[in-house]
N, C-alpha and C positions, 0 to 999 in steps of 0.2 A: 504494500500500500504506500509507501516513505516512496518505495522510488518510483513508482506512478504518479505521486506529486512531485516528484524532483524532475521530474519528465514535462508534467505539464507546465512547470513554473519554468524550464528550461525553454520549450516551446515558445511560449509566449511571452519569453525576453529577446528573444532572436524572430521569430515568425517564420521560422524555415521550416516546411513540413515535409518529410520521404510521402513519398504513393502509401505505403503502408499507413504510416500515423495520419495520412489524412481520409484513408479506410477509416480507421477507428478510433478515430479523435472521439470525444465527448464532448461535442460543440459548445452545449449549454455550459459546462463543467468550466471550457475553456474562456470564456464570454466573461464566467465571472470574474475569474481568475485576472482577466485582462483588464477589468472593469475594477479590481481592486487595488491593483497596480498599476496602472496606468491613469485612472479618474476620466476623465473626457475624451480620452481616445481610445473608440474601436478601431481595432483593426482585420476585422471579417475583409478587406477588399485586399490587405496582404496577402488572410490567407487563399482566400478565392483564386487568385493571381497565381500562386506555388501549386493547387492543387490542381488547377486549369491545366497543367502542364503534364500532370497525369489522366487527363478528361477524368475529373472527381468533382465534384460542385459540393460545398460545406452546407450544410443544414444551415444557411444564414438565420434562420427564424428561432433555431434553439440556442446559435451562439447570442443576436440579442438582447432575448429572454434575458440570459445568464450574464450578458454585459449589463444590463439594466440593473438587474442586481446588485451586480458586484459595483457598480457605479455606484449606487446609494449608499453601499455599506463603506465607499471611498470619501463621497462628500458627508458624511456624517462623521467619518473618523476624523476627517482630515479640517471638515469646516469649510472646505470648499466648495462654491454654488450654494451654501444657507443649506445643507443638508436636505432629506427628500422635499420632494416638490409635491 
């Protein structure tokens, strides 16, 4: 479990994704993740862009979800944008 989060938090500091992991990324998972560390920036059109290159299209709708999330939980930590909206 430790290094499927050390995988996903790796991912989504770089945005490179193999054919495989963008098989079986956990969109929503990933959304948040980025949404938490990142604040205001998705980056679903990176990874769309890396996985386009294996004709794979990302569940944009589950990442997000999961960025919307993880967004909230970033301006409420952080106090950036007045926390949710």
């Amino acid at each position: 479990m430790r290094a499927a989060a050390l995988l996903v938090i790796f991912l989504s500091a770089c945005g490179a994704l193999s054919e495989s992991e963008c098989r079986s990324t956990n969109w929503y998972q990933l959304g948040k993740l980025d949404g938490e560390l990142y604040g205001s920036r998705a980056m679903i059109d990176q990874y769309s862009y890396r996985c386009a290159a294996f004709g794979i299209k990302p569940d944009e709708r589950a990442y997000m979800l999961g960025w919307d999330y993880g967004n909230m939980e970033f301006r409420q930590r952080t106090g950036y944008g007045g926390g949710p909206d």
